[in-house]
LOVO-91913 format. One line per field, with one value per residue (C-alpha): residue number from 1; chain; y, z negated, x. Coordinates in Angstrom, 3 decimals. Layout:
i NUM, ... .
ch A, ... .
y Y, ... .
z Z, ... .
x X, ... .
// end
This chain:
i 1, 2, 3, 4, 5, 6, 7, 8, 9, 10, 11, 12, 13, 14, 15, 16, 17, 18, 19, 20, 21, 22, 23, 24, 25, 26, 27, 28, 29, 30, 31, 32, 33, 34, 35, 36, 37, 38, 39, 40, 41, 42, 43, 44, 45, 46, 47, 48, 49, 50, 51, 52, 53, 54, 55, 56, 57, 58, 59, 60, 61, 62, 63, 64, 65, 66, 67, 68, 69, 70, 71, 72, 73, 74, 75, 76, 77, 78, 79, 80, 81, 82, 83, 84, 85, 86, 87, 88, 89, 90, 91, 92, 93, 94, 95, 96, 97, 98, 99, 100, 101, 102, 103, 104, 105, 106, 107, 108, 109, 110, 111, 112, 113, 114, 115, 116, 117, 118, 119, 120, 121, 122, 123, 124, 125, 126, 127, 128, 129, 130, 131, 132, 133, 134, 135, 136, 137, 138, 139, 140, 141, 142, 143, 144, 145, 146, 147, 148, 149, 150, 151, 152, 153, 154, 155, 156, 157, 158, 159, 160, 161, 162, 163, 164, 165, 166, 167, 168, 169, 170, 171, 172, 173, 174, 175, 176, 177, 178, 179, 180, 181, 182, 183, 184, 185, 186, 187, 188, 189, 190, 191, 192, 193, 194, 195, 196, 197, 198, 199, 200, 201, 202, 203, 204, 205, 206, 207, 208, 209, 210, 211, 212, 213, 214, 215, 216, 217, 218, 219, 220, 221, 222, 223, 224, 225, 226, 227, 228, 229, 230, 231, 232, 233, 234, 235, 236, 237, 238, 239, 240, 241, 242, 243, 244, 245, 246, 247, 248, 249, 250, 251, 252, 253, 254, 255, 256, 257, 258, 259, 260, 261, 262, 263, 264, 265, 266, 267, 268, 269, 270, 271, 272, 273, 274, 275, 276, 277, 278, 279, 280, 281, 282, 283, 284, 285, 286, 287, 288, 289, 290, 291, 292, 293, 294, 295, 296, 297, 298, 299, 300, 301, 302, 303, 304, 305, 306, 307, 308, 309, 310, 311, 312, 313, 314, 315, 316, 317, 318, 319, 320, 321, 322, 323, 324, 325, 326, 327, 328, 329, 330, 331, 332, 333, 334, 335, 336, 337, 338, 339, 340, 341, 342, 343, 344, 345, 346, 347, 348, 349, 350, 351, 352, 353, 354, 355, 356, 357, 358, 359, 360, 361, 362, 363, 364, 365, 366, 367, 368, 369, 370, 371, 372, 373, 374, 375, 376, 377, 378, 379, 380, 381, 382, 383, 384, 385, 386, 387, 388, 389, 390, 391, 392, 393, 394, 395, 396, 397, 398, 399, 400, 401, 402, 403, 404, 405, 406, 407, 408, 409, 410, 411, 412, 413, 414, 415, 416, 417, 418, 419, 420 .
ch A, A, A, A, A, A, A, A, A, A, A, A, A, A, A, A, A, A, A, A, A, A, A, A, A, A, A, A, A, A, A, A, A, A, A, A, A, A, A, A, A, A, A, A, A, A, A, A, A, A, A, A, A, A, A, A, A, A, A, A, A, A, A, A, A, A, A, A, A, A, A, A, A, A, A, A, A, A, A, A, A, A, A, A, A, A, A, A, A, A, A, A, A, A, A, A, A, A, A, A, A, A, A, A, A, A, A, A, A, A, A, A, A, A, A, A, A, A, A, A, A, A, A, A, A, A, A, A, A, A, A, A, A, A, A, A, A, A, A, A, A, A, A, A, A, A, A, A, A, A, A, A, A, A, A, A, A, A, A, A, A, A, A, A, A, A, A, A, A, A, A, A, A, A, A, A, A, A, A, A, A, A, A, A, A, A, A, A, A, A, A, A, A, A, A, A, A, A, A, A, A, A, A, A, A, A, A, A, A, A, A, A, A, A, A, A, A, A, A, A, A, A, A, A, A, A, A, A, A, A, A, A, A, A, A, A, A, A, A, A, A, A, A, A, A, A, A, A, A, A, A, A, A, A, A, A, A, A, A, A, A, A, A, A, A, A, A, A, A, A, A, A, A, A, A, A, A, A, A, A, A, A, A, A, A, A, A, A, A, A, A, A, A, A, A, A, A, A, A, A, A, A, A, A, A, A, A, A, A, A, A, A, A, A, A, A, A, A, A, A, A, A, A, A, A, A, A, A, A, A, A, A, A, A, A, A, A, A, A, A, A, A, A, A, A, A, A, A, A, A, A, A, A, A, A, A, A, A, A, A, A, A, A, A, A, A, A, A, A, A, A, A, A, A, A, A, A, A, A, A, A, A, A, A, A, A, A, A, A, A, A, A, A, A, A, A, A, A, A, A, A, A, A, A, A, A, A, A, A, A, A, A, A, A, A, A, A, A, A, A .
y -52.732, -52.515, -51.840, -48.258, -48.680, -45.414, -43.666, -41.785, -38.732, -37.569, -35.412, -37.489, -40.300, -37.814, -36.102, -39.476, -39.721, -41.973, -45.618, -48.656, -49.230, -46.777, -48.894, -47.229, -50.246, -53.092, -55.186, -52.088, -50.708, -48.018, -49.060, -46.169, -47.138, -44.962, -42.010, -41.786, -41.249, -44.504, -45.890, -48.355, -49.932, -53.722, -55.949, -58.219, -61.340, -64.116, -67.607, -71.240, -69.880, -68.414, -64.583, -63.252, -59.398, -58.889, -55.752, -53.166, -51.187, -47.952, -44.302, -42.213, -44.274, -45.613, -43.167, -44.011, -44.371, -46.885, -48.739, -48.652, -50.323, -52.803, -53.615, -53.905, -56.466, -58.596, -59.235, -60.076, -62.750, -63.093, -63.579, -66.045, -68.250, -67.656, -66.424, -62.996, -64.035, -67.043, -65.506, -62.842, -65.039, -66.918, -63.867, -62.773, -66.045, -66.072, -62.624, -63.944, -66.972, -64.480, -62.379, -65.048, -66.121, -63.054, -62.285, -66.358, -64.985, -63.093, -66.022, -68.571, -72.207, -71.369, -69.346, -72.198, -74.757, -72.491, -72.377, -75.861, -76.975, -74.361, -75.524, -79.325, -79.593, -79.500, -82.730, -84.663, -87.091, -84.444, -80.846, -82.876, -84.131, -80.541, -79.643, -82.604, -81.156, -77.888, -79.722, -81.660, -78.835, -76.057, -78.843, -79.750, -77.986, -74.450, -73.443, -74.706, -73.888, -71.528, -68.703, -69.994, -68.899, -71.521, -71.158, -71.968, -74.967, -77.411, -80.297, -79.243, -77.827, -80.605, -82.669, -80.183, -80.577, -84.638, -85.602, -84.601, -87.161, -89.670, -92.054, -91.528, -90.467, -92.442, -92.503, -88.923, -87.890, -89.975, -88.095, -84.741, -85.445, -86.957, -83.373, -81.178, -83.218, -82.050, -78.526, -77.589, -79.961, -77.605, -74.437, -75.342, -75.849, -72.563, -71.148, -70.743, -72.468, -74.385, -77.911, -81.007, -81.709, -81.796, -83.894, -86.785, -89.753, -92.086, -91.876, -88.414, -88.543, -92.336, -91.937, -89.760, -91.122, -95.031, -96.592, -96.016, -99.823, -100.005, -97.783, -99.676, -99.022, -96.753, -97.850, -97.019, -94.317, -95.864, -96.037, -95.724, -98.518, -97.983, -99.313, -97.155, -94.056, -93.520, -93.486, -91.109, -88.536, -88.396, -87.769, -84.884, -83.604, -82.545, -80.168, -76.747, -76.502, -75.254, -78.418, -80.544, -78.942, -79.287, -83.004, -83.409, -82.107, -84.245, -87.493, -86.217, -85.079, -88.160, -85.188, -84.895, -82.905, -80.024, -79.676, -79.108, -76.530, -74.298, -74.356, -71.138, -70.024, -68.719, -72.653, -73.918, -73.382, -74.164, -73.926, -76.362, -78.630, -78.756, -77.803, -76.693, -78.001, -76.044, -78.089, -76.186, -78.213, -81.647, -83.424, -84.641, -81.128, -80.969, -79.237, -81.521, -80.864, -82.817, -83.225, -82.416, -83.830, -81.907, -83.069, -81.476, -78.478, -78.222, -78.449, -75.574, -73.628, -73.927, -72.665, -69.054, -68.337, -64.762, -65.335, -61.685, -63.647, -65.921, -65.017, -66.456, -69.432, -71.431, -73.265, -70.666, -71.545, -69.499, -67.250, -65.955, -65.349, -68.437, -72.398, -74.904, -76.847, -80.977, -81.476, -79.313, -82.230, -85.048, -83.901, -83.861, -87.459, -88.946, -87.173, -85.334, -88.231, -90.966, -92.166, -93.225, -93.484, -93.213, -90.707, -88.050, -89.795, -92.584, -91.559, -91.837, -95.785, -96.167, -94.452, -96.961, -100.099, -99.152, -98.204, -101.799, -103.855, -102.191, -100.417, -101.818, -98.986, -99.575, -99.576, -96.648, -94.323, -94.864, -94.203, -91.045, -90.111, -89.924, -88.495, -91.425, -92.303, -94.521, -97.218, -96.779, -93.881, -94.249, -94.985, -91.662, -89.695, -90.986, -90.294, -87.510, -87.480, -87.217, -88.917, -86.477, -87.476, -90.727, -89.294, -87.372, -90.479, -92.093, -89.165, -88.758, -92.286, -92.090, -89.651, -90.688, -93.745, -91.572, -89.671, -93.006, -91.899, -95.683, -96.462, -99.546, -101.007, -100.841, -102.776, -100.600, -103.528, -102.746, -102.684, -102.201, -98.450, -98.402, -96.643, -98.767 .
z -93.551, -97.528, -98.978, -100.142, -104.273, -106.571, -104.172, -107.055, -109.408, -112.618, -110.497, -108.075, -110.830, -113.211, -109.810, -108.739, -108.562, -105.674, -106.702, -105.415, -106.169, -105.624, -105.019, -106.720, -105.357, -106.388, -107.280, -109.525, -108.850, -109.995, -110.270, -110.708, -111.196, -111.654, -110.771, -111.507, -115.263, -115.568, -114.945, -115.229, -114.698, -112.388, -111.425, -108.543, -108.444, -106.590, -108.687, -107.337, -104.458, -106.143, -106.100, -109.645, -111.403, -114.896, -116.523, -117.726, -120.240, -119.268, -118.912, -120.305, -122.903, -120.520, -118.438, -115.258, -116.684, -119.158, -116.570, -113.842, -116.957, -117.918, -113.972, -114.379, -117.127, -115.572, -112.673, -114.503, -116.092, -112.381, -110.769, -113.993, -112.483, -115.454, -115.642, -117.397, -117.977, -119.813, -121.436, -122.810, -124.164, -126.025, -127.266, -128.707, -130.416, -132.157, -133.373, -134.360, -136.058, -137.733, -139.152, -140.480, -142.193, -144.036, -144.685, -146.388, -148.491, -150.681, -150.013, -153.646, -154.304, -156.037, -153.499, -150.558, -153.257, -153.705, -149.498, -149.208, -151.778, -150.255, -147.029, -147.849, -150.413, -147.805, -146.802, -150.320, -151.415, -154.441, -155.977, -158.692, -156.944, -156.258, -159.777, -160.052, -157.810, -159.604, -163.404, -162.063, -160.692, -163.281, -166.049, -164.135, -161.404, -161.821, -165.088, -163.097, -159.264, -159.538, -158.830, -156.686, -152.813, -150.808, -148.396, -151.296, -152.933, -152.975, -153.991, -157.231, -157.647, -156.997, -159.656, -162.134, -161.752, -161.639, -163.536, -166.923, -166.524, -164.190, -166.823, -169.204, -166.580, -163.315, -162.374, -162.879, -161.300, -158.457, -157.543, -158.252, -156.206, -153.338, -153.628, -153.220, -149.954, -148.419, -149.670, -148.217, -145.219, -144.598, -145.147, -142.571, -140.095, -140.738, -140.786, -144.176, -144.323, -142.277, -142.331, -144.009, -146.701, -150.363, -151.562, -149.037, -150.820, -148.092, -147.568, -149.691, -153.502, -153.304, -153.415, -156.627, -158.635, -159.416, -157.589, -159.208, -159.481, -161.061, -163.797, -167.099, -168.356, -171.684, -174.869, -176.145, -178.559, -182.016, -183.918, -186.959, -187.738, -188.010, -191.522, -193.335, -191.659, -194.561, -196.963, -194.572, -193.910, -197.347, -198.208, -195.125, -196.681, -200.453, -198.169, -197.272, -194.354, -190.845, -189.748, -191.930, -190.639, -186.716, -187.845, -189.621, -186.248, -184.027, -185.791, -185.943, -182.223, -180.897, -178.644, -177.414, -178.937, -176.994, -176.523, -180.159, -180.500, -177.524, -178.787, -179.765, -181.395, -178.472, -177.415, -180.113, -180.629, -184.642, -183.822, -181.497, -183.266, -179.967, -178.915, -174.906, -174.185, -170.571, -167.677, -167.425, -170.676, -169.719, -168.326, -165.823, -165.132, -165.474, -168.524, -171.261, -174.208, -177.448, -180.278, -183.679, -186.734, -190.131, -191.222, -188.074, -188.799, -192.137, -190.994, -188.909, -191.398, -194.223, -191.316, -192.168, -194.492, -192.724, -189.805, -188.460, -188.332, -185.845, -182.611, -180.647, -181.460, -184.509, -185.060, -185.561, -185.957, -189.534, -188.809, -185.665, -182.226, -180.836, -181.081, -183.109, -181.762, -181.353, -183.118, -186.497, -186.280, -186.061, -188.366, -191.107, -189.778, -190.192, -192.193, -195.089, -195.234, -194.465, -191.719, -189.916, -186.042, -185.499, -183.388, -182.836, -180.130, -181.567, -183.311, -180.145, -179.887, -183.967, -182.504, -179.917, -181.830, -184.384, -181.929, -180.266, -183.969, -186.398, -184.014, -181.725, -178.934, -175.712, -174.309, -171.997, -174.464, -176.512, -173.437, -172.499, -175.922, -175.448, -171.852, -169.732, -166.259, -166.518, -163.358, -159.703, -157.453, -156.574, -160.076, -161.338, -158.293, -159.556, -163.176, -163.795, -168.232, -170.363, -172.850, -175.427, -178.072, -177.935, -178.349, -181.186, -182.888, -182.697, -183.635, -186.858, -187.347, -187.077, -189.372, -191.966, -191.554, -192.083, -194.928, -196.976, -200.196, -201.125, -197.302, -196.978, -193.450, -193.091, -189.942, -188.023, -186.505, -183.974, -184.800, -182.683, -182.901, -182.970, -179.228, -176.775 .
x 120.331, 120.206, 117.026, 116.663, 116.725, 115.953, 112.978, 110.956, 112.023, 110.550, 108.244, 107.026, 106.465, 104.371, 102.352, 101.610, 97.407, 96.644, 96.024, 97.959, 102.025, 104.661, 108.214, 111.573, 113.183, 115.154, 111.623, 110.261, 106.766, 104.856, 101.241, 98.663, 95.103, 91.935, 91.650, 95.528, 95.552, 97.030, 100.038, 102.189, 105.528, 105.710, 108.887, 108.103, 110.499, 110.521, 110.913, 110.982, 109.126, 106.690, 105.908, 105.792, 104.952, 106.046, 105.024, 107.650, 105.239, 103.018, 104.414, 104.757, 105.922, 108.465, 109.626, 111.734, 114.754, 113.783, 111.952, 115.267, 117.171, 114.191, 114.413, 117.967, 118.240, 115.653, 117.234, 120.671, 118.442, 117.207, 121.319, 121.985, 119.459, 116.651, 112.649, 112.660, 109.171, 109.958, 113.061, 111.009, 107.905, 111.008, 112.081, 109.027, 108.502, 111.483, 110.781, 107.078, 108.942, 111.952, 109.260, 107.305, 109.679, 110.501, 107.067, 107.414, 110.081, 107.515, 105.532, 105.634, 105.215, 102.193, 100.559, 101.151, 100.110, 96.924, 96.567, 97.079, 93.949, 91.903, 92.349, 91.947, 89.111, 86.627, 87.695, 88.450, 85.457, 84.346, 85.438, 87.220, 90.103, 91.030, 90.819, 93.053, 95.622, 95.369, 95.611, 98.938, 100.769, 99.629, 101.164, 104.152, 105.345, 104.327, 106.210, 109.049, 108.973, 105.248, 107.464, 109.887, 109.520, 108.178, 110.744, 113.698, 112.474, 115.366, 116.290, 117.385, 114.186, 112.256, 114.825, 113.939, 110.007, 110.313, 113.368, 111.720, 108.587, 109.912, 110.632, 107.756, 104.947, 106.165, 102.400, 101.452, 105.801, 104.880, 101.997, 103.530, 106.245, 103.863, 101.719, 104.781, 105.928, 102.328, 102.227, 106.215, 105.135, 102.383, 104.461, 106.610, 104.067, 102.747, 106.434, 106.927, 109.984, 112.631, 114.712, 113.762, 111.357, 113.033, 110.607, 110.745, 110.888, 112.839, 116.002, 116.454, 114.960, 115.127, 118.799, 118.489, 115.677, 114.749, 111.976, 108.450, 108.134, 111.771, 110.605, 110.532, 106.977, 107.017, 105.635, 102.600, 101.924, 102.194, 98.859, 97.640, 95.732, 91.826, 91.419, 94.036, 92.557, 90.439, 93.273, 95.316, 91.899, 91.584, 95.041, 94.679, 91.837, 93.912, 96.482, 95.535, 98.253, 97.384, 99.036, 96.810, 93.473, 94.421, 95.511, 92.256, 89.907, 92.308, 91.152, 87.733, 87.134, 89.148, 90.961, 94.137, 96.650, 96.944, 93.302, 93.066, 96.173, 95.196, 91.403, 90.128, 86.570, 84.822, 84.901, 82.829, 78.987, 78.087, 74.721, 74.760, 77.139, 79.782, 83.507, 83.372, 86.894, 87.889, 89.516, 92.716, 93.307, 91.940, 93.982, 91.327, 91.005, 86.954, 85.390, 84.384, 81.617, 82.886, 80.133, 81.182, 80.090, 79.229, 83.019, 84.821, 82.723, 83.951, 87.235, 86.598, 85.416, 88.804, 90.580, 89.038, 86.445, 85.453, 83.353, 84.576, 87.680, 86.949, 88.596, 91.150, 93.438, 91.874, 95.018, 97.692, 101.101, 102.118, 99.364, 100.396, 98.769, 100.938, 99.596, 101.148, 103.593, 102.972, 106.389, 104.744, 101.867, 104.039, 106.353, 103.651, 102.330, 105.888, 108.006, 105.424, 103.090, 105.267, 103.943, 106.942, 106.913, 103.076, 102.015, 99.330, 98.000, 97.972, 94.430, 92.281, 93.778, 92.882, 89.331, 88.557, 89.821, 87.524, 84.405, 84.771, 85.442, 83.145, 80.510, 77.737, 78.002, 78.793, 82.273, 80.832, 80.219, 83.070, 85.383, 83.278, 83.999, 87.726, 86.799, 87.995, 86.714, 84.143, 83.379, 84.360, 84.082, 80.607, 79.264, 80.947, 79.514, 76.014, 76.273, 73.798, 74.508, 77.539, 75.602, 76.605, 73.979, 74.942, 78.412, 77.416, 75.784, 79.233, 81.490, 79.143, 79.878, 83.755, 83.617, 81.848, 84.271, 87.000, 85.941, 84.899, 86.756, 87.536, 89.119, 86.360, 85.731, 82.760, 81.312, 78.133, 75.303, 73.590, 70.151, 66.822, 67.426, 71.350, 71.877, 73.866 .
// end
């Protein structure tokens, strides 16, 4: 005899106040607890053997007649020889995973780059290397993929960020590309995005791009050398052009160019003779102090007479609120003062030639002078001093090298009080 299917109504469902289970039939239960203000909806199957209950929601949110067609599709899953349990926990994780993944679509590059150093920089040696991360991917990949959901970085988009520096900074590209593999690696273990990593060297961007150790090394940037830089400061020193002053305080700080065309006043102390130089424009990422010497401060001060004056950028291209541009200093290098095919840069080279020919400091403090990494690891982690007034000693020095109207070399001894 068939098994009576369908037993409650509405009313005897809603009257129900006894607790225990109240079969409909078919494997669906009412289950009334407490003191019968709850209730519930049950399917009992049988699976592999094994008794199982899987709940169908509560009522009144589910009334009867949702619960009769919640038993019915369950055991269709049942007669096609599938758990409705297990069918419905997949269910619900691809609708976890689907939603994920449209909540990653407002999700950016930048933002999972962000998450990634946050999460990590726990576990790196020292807070610098995540201002490292930061420095690389602010210069190089943000302008270009920043905005970019993490979900739709490509292939071309990783092209675009490398291509440009691959064969003039294969060191710094490498390690880009090597930091953008980890950050969309990690975004697709939280969900963030889906199929194979676009910045994978082997057997994907290996096909594209030459081998880091293929990479013919690029030259060096062209130098002045130390022993006409008298001649050329001096020669600097008769033009009144923006261009001439931030070329002028380049030579005389020993900085690198940008540093000098984003700097603004609010970076440099007169009273204490220094230029605070902030990390997002080192390229070591970590702030550095710079000492300036009586010349460098009279550079400073041609730039504008009016001390109410002094806000923002100092060097303004044509008096705007916008930098100069690197090409406007080289141009006036090569083309206005004939110096053809030396380069900006080249000044912090002329700098250290001259520092380790004609000076008796140390080779550590003209290197922290041009804010290099001095020693191993361990050695920097000890370091409690910049030595900046051993800097200063050397960047008053320099410049009174450089301003020596007649350009003479002149060679600095070390004497018993000359600092190491």
């Amino acid at each position: 005899m068939a098994k009576r299917v369908d037993r409650l109504n509405d009313q005897a469902v809603k009257k129900a106040r006894a607790p225990g289970l109240k079969p409909d039939g078919g494997g669906l239960y009412l289950q009334v607890t407490g003191n019968g203000t709850a209730k519930s909806w049950l399917f009992r199957y049988t699976m592999q053997s094994k008794q199982r209950w899987m709940g169908l929601g509560s009522y009144p949110a589910v009334g009867l007649a949702k619960a009769r067609s919640l038993r019915d599709e369950a055991r269709k899953i049942l007669e096609a020889g599938k758990d409705p349990l297990l069918e419905r926990r997949e269910a619900r994780d691809a609708a976890t995973t689907a939603a994920k993944l449209d909540q990653a679509k407002n999700k950016t590059f930048s933002q999972s780059a962000e998450e990634f150093i946050e999460n990590h920089k726990a576990g790196w040696r020292n807070a610098k290397h995540a201002k490292q991360w930061r420095a690389t991917l602010g210069r190089y990949a943000y302008p270009v993929i920043g905005d970019t959901p993490v979900g739709e970085v490509d292939t071309d988009a990783v092209l675009k960020v490398l291509q440009p520096i691959w064969a003039t900074k294969i060191t710094t590209a490498a390690r880009v590309r090597q930091r953008i593999e980890m950050i969309l690696s990690a975004a697709k273990v939280r969900g963030d995005r889906k199929g194979e990593n676009p910045a994978q060297w082997r057997g994907h961007l290996d096909m594209m791009l030459p081998k880091p150790n293929k990479v013919r090394k690029p030259k060096h940037h062209e130098a002045v050398p130390y022993a006409e830089l008298p001649t050329l400061y001096n020669e600097l020193r008769g033009k009144s052009a923006v261009s001439a002053q931030a070329l002028a305080f380049t030579i005389l700080t020993a900085a690198r160019s940008n540093e000098v065309r984003g700097a603004t006043w609010d970076e440099i102390h007169l009273g204490r003779r220094a230029w605070a130089v902030p990390g997002d424009r080192k390229k070591s990422g970590e702030p550095f102090r710079v000492p300036l010497s009586a010349e460098a401060i009279a550079t400073l001060e041609s730039v504008e007479l009016s001390p109410r004056k002094r806000t923002g950028l100092i060097f303004r291209a044509d008096g705007r609120t916008t930098p100069l541009s690197e090409n406007t200093m080289r141009k006036l290098l090569q083309e206005e003062m004939g110096r053809t095919g030396k380069t900006v840069h080249g000044f912090r080279s002329s700098f250290r030639d001259w520092a380790a020919e004609q000076t008796g400091f140390s080779r550590e403090v003209a290197e922290l002078a041009l804010s290099h990494a001095v020693g191993d690891e361990t050695e920097r982690a000890c370091a409690r001093s910049d030595q900046f007034e051993k800097r200063r000693r050397l960047m008053d020095a320099w410049a009174s090298f450089c301003a020596t109207p007649r350009g003479e070399v002149v060679r600095l001894r070390r004497s018993k009080k000359q600092p190491a």
